[in-house]
Backbone as ProteinMPNN parsed JSONL, in Angstrom:
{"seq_chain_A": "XXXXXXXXXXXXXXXXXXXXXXXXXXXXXXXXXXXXXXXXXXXXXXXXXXXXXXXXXXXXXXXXXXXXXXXXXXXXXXXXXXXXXXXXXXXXXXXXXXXXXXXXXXXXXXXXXXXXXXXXXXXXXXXXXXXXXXXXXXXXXXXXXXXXXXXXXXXXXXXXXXXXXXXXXXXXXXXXXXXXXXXXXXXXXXXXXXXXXXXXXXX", "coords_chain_A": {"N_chain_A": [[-33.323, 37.076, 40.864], [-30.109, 36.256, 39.598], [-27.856, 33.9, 41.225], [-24.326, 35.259, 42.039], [-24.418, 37.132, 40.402], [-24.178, 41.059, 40.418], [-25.811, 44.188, 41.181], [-25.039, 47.076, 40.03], [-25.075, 50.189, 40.563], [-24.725, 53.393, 39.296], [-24.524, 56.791, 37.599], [-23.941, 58.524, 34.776], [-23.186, 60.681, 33.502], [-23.27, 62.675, 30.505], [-22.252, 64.99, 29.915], [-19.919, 65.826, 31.023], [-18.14, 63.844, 30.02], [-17.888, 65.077, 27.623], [-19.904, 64.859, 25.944], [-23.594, 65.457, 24.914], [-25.397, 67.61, 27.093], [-28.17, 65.767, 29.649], [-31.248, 66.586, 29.955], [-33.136, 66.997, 32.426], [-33.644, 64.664, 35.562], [-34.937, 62.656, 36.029], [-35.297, 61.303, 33.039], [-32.49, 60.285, 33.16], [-32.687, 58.696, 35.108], [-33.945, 56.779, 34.525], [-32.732, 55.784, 32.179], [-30.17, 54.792, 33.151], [-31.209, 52.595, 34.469], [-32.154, 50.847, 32.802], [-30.042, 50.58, 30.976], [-28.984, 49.09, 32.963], [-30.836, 46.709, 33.483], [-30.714, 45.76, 31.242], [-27.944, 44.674, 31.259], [-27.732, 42.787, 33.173], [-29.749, 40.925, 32.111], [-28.521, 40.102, 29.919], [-26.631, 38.986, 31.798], [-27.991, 36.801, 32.846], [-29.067, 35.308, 30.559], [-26.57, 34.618, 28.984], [-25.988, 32.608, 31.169], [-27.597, 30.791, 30.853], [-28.13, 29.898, 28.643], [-26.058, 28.607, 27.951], [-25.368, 25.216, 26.391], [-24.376, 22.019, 26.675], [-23.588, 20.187, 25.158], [-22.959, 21.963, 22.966], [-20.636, 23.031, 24.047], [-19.058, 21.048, 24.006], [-18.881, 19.836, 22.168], [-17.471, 22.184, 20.702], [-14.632, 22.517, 22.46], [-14.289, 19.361, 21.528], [-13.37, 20.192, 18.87], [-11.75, 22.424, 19.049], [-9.498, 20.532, 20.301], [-9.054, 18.737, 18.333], [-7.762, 20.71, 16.434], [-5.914, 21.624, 17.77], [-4.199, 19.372, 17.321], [-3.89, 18.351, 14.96], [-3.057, 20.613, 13.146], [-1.835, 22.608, 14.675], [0.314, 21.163, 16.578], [1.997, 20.011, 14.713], [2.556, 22.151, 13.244], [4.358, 23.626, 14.616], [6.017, 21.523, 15.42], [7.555, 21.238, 12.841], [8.532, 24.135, 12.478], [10.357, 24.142, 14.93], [11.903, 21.779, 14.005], [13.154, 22.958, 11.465], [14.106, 25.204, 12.819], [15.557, 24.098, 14.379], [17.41, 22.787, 12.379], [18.901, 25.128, 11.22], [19.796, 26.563, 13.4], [22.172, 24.044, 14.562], [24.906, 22.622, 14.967], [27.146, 23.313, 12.302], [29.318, 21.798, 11.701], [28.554, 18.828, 13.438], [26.37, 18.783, 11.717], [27.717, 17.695, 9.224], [29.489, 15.783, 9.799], [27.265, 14.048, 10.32], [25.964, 13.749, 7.643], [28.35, 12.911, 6.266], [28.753, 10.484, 7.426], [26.432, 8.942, 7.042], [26.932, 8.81, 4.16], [28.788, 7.081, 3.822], [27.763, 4.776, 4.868], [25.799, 4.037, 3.149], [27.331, 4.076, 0.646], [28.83, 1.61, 1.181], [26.939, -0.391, 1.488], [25.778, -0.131, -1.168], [28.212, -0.822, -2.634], [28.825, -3.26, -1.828], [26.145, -4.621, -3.158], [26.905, -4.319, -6.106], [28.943, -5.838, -6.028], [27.74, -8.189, -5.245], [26.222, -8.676, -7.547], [27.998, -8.484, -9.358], [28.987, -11.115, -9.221], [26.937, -12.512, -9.717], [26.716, -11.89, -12.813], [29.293, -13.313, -13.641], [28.841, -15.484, -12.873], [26.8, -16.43, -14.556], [27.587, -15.815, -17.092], [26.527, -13.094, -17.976], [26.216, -10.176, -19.861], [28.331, -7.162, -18.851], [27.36, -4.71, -18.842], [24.515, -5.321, -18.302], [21.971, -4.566, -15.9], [21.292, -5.409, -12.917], [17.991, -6.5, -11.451], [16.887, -5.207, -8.0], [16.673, -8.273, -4.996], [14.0, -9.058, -4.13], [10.258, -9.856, -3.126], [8.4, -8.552, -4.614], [9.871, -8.314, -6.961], [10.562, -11.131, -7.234], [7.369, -11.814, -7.359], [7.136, -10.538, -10.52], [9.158, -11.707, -12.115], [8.456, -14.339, -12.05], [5.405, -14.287, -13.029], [6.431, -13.336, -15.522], [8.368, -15.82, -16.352], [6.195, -17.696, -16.533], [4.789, -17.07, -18.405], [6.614, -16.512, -20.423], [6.864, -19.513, -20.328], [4.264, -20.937, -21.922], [4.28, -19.019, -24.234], [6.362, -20.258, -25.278], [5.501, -23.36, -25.47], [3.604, -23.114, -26.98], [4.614, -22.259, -29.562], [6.109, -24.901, -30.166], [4.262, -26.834, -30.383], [2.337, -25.622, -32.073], [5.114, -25.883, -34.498], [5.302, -28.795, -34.61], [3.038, -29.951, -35.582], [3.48, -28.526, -38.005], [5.001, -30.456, -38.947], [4.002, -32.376, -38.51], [2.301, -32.562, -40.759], [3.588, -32.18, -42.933], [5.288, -34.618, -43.483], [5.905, -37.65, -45.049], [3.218, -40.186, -45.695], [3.179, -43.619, -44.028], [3.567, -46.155, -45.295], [0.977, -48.473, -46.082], [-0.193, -51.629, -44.101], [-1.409, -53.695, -45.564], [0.381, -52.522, -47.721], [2.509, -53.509, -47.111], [2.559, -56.37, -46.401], [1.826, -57.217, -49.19], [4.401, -56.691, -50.155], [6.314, -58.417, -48.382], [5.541, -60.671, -49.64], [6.262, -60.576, -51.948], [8.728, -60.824, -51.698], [9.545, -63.043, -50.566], [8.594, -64.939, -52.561], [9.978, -64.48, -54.849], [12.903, -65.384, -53.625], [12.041, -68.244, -53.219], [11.511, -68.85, -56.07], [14.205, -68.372, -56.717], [15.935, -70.089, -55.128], [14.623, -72.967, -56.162], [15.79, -72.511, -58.824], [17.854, -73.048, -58.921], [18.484, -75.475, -57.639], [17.516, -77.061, -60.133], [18.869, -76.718, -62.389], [21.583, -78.72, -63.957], [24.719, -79.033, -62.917], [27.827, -77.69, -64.088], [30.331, -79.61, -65.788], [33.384, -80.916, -66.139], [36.473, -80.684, -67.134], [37.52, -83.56, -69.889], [35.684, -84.958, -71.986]], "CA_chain_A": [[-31.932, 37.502, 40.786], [-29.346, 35.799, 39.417], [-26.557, 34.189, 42.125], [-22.949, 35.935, 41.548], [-24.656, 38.755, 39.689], [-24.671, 42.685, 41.228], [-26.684, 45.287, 40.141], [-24.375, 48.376, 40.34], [-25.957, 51.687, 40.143], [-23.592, 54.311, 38.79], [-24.819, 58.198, 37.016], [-23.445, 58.911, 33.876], [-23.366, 62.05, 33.402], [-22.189, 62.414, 29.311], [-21.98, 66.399, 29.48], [-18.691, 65.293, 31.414], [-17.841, 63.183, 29.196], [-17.701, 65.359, 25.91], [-21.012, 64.443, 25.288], [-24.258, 66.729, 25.222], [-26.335, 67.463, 28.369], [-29.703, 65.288, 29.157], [-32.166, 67.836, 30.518], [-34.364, 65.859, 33.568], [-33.184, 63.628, 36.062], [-35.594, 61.315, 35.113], [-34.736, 60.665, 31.925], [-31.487, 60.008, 33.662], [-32.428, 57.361, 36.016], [-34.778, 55.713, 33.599], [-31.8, 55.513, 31.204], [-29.714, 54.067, 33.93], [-31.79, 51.821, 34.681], [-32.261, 50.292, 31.24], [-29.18, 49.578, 31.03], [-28.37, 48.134, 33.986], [-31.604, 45.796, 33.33], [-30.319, 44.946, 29.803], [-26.761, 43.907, 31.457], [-28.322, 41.751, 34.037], [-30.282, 40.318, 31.295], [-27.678, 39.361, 29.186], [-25.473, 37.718, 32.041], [-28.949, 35.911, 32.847], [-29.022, 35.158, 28.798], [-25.162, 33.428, 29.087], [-25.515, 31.501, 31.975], [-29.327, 29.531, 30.74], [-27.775, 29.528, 27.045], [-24.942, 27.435, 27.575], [-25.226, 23.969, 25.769], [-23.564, 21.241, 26.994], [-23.652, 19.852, 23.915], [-21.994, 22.796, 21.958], [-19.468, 23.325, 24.681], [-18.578, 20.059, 24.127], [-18.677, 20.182, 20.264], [-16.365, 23.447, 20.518], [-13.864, 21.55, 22.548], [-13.472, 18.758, 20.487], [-12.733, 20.793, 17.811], [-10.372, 22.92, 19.77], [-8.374, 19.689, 20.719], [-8.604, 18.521, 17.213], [-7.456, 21.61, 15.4], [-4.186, 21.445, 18.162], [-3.635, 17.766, 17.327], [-3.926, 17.832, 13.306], [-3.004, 21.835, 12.709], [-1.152, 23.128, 15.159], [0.8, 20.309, 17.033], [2.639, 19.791, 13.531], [2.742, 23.293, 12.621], [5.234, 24.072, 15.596], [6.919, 20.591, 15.585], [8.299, 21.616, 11.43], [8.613, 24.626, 12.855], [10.959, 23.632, 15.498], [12.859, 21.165, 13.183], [13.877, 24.171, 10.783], [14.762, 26.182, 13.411], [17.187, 23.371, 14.752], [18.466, 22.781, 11.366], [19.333, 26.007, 10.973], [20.883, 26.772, 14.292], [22.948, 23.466, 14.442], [26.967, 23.135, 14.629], [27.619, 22.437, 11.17], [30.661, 20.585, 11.784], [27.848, 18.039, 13.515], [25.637, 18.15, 10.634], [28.665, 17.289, 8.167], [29.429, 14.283, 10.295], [26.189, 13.214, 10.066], [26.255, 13.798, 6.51], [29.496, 11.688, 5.884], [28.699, 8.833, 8.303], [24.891, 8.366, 6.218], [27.133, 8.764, 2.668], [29.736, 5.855, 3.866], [26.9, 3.383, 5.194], [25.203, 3.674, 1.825], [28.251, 3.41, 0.096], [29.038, 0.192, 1.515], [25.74, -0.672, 0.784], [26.322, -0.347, -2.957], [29.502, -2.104, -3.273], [28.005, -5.574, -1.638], [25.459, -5.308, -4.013], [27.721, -4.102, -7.002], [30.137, -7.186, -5.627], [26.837, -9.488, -5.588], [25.91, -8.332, -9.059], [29.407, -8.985, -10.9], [29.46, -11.989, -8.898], [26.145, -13.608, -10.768], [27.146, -11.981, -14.075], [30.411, -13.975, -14.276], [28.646, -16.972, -13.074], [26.189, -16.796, -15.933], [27.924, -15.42, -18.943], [25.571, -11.872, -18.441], [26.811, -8.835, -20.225], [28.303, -6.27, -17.969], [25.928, -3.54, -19.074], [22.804, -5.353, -17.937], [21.364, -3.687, -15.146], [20.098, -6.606, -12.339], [16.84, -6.108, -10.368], [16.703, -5.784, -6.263], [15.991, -9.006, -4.691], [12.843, -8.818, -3.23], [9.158, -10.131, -2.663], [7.907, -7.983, -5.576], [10.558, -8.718, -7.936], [10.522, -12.425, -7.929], [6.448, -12.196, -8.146], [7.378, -10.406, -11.197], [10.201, -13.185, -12.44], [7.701, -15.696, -11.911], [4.902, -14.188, -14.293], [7.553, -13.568, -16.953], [8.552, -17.67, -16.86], [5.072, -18.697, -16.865], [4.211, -16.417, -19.735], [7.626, -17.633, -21.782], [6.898, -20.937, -20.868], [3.06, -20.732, -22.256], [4.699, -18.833, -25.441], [7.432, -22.02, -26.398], [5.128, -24.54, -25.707], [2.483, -22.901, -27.786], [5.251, -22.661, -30.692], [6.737, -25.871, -30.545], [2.959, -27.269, -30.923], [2.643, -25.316, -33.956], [5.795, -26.592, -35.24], [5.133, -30.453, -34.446], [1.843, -29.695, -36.522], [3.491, -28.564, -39.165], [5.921, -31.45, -39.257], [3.244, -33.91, -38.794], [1.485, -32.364, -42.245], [4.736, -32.356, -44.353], [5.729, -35.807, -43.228], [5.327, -38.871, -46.052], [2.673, -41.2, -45.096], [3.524, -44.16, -43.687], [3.078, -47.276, -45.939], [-0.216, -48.877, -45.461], [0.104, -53.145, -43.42], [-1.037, -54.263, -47.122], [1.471, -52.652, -48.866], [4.147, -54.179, -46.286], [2.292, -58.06, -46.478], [2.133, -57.694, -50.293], [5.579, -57.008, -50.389], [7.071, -59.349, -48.211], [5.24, -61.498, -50.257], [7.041, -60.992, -53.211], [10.221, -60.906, -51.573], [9.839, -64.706, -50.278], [7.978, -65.533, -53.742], [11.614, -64.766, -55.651], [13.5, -66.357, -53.143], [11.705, -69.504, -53.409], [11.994, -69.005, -57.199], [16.031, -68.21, -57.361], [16.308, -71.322, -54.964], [14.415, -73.838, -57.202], [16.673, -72.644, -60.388], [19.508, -73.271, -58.412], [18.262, -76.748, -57.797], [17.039, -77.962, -61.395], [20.035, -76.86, -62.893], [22.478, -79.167, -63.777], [26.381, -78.5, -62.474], [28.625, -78.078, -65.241], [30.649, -81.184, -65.737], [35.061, -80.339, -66.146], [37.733, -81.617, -68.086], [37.292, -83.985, -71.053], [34.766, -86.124, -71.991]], "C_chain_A": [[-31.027, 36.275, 40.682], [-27.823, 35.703, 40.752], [-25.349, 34.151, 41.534], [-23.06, 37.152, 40.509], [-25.067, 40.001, 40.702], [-24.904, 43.256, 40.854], [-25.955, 46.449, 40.629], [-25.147, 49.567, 39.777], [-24.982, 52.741, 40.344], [-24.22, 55.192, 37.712], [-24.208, 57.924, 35.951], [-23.88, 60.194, 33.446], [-22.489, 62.676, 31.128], [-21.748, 64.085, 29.275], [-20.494, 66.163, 30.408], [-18.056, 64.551, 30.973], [-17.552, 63.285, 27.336], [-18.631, 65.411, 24.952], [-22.11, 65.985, 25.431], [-25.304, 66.684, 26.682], [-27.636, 66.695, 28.528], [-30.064, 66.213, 30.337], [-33.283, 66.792, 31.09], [-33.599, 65.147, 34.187], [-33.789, 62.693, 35.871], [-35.757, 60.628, 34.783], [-32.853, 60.017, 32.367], [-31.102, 59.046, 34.154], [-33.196, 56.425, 35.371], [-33.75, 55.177, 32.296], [-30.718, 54.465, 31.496], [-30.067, 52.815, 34.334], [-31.915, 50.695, 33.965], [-31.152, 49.562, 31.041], [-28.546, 48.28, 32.215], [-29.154, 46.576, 33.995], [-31.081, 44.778, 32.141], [-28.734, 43.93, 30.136], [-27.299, 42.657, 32.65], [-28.864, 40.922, 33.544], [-29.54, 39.434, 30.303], [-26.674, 38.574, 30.115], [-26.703, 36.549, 32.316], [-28.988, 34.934, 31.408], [-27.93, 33.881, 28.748], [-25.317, 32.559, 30.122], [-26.581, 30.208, 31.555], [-28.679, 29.564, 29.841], [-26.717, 28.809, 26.656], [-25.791, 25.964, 27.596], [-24.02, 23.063, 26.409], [-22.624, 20.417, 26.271], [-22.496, 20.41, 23.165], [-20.714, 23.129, 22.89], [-18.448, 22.222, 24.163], [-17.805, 19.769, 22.722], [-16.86, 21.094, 19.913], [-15.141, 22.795, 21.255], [-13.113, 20.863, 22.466], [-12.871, 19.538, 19.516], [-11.351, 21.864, 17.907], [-8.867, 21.947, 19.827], [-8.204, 19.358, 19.099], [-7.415, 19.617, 16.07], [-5.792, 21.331, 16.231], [-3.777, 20.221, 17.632], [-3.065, 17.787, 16.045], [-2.792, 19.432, 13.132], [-1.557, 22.301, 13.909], [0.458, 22.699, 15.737], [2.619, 19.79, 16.063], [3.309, 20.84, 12.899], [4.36, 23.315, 13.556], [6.495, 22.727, 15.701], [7.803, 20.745, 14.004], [9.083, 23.11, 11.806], [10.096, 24.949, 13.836], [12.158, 22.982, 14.622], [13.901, 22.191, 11.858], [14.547, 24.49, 11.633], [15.994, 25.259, 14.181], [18.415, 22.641, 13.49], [19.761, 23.933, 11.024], [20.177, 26.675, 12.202], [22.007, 25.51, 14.921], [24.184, 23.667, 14.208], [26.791, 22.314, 13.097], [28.743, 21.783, 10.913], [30.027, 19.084, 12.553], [27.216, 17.477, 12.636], [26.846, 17.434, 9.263], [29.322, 16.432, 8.49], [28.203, 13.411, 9.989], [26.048, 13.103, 8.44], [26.972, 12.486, 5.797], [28.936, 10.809, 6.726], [27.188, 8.396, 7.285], [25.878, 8.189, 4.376], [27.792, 7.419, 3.283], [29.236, 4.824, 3.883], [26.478, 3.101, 4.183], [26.305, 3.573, 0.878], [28.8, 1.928, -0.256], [28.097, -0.813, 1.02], [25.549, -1.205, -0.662], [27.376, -0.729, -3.133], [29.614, -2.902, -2.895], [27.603, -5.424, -2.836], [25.735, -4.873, -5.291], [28.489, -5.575, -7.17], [28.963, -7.93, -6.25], [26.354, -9.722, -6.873], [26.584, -9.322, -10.069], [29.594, -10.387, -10.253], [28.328, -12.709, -10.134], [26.115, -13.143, -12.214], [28.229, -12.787, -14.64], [29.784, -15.135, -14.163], [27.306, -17.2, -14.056], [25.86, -16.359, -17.163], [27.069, -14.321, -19.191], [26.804, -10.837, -19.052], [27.108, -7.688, -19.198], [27.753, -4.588, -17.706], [24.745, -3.83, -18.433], [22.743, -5.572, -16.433], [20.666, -5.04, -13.993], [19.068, -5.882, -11.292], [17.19, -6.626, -8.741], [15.902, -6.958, -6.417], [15.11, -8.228, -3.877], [11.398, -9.64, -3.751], [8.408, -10.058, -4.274], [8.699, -8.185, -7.105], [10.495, -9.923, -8.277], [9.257, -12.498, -8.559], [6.662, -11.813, -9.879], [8.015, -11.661, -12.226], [9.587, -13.664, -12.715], [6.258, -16.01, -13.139], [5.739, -13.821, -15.711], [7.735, -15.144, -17.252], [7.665, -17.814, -16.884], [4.44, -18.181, -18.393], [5.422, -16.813, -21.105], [7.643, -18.465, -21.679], [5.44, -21.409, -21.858], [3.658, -20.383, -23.922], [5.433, -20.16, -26.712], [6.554, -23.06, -26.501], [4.21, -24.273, -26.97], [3.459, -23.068, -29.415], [5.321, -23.94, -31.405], [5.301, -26.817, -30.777], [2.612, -26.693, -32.024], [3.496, -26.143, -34.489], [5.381, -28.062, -35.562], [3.588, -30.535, -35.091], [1.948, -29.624, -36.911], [4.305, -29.674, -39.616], [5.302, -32.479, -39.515], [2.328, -34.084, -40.197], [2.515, -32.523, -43.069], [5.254, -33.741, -44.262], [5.111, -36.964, -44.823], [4.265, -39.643, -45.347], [3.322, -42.133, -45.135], [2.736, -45.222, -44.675], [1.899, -48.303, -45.202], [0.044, -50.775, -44.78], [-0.158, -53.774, -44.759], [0.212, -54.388, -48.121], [3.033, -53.689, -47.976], [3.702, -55.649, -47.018], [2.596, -58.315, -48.098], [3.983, -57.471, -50.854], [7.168, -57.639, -49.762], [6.593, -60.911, -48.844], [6.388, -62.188, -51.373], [8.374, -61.073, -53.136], [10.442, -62.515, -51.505], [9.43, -65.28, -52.0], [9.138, -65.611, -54.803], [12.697, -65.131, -54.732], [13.248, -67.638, -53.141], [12.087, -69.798, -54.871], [13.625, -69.583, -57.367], [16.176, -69.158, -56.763], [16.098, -72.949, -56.222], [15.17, -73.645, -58.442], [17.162, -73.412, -59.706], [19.381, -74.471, -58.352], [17.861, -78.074, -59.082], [18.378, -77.596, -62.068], [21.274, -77.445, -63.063], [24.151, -78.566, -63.36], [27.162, -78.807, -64.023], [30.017, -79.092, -65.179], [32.657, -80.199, -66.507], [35.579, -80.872, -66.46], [36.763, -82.503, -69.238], [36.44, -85.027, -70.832], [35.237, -87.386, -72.276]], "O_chain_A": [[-31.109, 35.364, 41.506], [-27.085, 36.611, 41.135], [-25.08, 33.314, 40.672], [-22.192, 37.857, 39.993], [-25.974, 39.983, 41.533], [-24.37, 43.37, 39.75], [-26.289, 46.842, 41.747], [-25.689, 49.703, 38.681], [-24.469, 52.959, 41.442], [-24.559, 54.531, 36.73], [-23.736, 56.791, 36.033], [-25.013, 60.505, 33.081], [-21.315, 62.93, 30.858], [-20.823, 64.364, 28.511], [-19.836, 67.019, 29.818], [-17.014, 64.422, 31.615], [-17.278, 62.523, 26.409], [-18.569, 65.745, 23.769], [-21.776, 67.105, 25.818], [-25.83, 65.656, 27.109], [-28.393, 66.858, 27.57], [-29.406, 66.499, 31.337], [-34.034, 66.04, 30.468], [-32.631, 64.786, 33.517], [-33.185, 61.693, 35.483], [-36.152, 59.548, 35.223], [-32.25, 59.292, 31.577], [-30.021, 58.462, 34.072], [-33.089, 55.239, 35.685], [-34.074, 54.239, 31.567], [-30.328, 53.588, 30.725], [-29.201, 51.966, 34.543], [-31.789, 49.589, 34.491], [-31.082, 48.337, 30.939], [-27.983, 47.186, 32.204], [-28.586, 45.533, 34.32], [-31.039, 43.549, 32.094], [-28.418, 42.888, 29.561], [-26.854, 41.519, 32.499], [-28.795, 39.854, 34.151], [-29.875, 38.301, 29.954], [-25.953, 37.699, 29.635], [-26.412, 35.392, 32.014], [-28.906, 33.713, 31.544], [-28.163, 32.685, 28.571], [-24.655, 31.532, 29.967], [-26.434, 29.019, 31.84], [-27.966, 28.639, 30.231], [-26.404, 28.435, 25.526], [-26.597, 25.612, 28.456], [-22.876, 23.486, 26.571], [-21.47, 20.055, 26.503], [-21.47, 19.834, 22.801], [-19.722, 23.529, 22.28], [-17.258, 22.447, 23.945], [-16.636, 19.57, 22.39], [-15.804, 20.839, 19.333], [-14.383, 22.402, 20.369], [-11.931, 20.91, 22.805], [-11.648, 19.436, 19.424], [-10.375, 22.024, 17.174], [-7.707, 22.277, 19.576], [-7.154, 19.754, 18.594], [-6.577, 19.264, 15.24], [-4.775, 20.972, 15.638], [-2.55, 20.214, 17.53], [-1.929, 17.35, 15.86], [-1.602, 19.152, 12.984], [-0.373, 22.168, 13.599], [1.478, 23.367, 15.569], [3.73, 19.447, 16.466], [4.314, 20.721, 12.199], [5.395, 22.985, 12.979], [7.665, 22.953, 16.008], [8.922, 20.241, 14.097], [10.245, 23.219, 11.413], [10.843, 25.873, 13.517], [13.241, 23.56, 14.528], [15.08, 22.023, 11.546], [15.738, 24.198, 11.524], [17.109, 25.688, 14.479], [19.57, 22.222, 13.573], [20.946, 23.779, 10.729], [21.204, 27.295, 11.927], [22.762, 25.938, 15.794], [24.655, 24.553, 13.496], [26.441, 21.159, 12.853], [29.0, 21.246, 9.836], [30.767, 18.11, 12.418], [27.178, 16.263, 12.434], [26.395, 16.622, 8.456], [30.006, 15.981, 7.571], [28.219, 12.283, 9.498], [26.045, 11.918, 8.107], [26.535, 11.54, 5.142], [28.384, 10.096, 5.888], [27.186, 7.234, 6.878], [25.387, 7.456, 3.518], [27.001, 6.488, 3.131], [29.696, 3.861, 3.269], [26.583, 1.909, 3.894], [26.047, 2.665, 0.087], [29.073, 1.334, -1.299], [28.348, -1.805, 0.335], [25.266, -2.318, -1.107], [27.465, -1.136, -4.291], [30.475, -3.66, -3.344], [28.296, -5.873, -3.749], [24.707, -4.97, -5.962], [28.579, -6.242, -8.201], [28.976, -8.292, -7.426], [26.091, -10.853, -7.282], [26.288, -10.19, -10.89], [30.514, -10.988, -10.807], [28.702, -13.273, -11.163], [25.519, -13.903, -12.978], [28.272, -13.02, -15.848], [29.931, -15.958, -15.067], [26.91, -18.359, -14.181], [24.89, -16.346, -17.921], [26.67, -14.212, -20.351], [27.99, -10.802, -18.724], [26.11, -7.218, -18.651], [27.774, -3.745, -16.808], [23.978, -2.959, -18.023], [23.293, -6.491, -15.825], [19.594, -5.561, -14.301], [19.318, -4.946, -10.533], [17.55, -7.721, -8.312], [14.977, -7.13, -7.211], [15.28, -7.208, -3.208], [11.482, -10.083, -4.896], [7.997, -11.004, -4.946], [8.105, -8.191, -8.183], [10.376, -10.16, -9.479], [9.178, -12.916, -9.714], [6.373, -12.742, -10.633], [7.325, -12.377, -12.952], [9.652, -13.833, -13.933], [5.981, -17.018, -13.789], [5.399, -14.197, -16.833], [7.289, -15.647, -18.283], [7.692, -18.644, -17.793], [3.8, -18.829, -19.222], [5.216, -17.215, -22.25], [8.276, -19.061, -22.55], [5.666, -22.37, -22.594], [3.556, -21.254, -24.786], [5.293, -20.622, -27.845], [6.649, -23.774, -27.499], [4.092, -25.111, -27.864], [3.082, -23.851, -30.286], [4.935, -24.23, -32.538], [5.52, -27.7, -31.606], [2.593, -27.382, -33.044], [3.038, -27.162, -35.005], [5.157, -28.422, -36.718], [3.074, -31.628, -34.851], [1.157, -30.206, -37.653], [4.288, -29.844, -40.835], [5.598, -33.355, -40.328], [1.822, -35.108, -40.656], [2.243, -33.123, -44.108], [5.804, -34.029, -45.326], [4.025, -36.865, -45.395], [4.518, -39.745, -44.147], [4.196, -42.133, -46.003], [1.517, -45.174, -44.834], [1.953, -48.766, -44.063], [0.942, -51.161, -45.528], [0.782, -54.421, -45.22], [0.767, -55.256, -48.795], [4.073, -54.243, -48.331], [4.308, -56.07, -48.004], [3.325, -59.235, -48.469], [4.551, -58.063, -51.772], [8.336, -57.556, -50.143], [7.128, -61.991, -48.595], [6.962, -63.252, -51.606], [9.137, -61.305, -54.074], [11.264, -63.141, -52.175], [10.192, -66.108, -52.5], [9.281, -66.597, -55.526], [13.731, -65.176, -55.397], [14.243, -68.357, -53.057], [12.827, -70.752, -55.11], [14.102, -70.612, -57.847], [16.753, -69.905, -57.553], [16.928, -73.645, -56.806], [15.229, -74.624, -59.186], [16.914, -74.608, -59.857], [20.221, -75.005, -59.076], [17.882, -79.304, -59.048], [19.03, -78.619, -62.275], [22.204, -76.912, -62.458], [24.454, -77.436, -63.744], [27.088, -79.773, -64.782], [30.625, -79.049, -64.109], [32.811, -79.159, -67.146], [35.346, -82.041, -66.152], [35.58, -82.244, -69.456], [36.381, -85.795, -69.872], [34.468, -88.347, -72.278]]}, "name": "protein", "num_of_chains": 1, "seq": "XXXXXXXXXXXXXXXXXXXXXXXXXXXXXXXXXXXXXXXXXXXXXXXXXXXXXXXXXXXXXXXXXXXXXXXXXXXXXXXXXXXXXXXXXXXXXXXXXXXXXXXXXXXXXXXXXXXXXXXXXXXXXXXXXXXXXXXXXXXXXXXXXXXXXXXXXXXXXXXXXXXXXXXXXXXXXXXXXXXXXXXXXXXXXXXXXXXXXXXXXXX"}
């Protein structure tokens, strides 16, 4: 025998009950019996068949389902239902006081804008990017990629300049022709020297 279990013994009688008569006592107390064995059996059944394990299992999953599922359900839940019963002469403060801060917000950085368009001749159409972290990395591969582009040009160019260019007169052609420069200066001197002076007035 199971301790905290009682075996109650109680008739049933079903012809009192709407039901049809059983004919024998008997069959009556052997019926009784049966069951009462089968309920004794099954609280015997639940108390050896608990898992410690699966209690434990079931549980967790209990606490989980409140944590993820439920916890959230009731806290949105909640937040509606205080949206919706709120003074709206509160919420329309709150309202205006969040539009004004961001307002302000945007006309610094409207101000800071038109300030570095005047100071470098931008068009007042073009649109400037938030400072930030992510923006300069940006910036930064743009200049390295247009500086990579010009240099690569202007090395083309200075390639093609250095193919269309005249060659440069070879150290021969220079020597042979400071040759011949001194070679008729020595000449035009020596006239100048064998040549008599022409002689003036009368003979």
């Amino acid at each position: 025998m199971v301790s905290g279990a009682r075996q109650k013994d109680e008739e049933w009688d079903p012809e009192e009950n709407g039901g049809f008569a059983i004919h024998g006592t008997q069959f009556a107390h052997t019926t009784c019996s049966l069951l009462n064995r089968s309920s004794v059996s099954d609280t015997e059944a639940a108390a050896t068949s608990v898992d410690p394990l699966s209690a434990l299992e079931k549980t967790t999953d209990a606490q989980n389902h409140l944590t993820k599922v439920q916890i959230p359900r009731l806290e949105s839940l909640q937040g509606l239902s205080d949206h919706y019963n709120d003074d709206p002469y509160a919420q329309s403060l709150l309202v205006r006081k969040r539009f004004r801060t961001e307002k302000k917000v945007h006309a610094a950085k409207r101000a800071a804008d038109d300030q570095i368009k005047q100071q470098y001749g931008l068009p007042e159409t073009l649109n400037l990017l938030e400072d930030g972290a992510e923006a300069r990395n940006e910036a930064r591969e743009e200049w390295v990629k247009g500086r990579k582009e010009l240099e690569a040009q202007t090395s083309i160019r200075k390639a093609r300049l250095l193919s269309f260019a005249k060659p440069c007169p070879s150290t021969n052609n220079l020597s042979s022709l400071r040759a011949r420069i001194l070679d008729n200066t020595r000449r035009s001197s020596l006239l100048a020297k064998t040549t008599p002076p022409e002689r003036k007035g009368p003979l």
